[in-house]
C-alpha positions as CSV (number, residue, x, y, z in Angstrom):
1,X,-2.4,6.0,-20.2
2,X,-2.7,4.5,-16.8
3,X,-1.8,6.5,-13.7
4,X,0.5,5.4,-11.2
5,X,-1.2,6.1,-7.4
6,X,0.5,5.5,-4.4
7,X,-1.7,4.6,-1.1
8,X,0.2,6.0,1.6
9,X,-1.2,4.3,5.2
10,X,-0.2,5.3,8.7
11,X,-3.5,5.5,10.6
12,X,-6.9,4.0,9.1
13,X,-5.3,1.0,7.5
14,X,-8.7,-0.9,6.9
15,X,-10.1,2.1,4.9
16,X,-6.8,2.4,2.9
17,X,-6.7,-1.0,2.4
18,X,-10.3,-1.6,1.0
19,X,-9.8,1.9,-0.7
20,X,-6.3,0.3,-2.5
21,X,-8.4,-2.9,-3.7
22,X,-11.4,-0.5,-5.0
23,X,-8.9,1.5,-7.1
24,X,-7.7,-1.5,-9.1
25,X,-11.0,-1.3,-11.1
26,X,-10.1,1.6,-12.9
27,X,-7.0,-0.4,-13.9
28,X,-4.5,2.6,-12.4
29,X,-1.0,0.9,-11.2
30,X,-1.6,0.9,-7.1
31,X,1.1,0.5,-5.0
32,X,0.6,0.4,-0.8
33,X,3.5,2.3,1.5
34,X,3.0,1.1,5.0
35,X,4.4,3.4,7.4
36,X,5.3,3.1,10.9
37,X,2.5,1.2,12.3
38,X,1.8,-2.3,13.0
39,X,-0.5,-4.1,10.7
40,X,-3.6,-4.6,12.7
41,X,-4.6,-8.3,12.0
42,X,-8.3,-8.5,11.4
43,X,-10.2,-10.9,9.3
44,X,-11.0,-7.8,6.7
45,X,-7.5,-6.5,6.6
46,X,-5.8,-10.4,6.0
47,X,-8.5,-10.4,2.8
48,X,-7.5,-7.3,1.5
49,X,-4.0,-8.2,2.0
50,X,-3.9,-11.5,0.4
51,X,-6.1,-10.0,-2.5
52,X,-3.7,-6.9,-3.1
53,X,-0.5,-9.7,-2.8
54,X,-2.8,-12.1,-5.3
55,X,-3.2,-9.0,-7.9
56,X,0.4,-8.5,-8.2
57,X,0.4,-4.9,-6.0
58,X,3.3,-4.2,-4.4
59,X,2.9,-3.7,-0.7
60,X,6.0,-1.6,0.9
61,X,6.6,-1.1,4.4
62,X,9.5,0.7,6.8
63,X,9.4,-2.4,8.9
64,X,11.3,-5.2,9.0
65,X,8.8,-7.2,10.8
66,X,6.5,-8.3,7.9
67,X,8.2,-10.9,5.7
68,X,5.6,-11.2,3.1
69,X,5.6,-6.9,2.5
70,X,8.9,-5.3,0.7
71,X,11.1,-3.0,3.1
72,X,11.7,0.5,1.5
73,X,13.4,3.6,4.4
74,X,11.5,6.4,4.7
75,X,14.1,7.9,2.9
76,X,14.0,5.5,-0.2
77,X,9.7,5.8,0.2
78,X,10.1,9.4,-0.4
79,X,12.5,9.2,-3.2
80,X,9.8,6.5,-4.9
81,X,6.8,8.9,-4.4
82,X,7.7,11.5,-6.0
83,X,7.4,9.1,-9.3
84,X,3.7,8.5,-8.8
85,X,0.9,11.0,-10.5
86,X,-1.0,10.7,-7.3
87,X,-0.6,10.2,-3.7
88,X,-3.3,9.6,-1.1
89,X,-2.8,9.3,2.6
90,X,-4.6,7.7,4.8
């Protein structure tokens, strides 16, 4: 049965963001919650983006800025975890 993991990011995005895109080989549902904190725009980061969008994962942040990511409230991010067999924070 696959798992459902939820990549929470607030601090090391790059690291969560290459560890979200390693994950999908185990063929797990991954979904990214974006919290707080500006996406920092680096060449690595806009690959794993566009790779993660490309694969169909869905990318939530608490941010209206970001167009191209789906806004979710804290308080309707921490009704969704709770749904997920596994969080990790980064």
């Amino acid at each position: 049965m696959r798992k459902r993991i939820a990549i929470v990011v607030s601090d090391r995005q790059s690291e969560a963001f290459r560890m979200s895109v390693g994950l999908t080989l185990v063929d797990d549902v991954i979904d990214i919650f974006i919290l707080n904190s500006e996406l920092e725009c680096n060449k690595q980061n806009k690959l794993n983006l566009e790779l993660m969008q490309e694969m169909d994962m869905k990318i939530y942040s608490n941010s209206l800025k970001y167009k191209n990511l789906k806004y979710l409230s804290l308080e309707s991010m921490a009704k969704v975890l709770v749904n997920y067999n596994h969080v990790l924070s980064y």
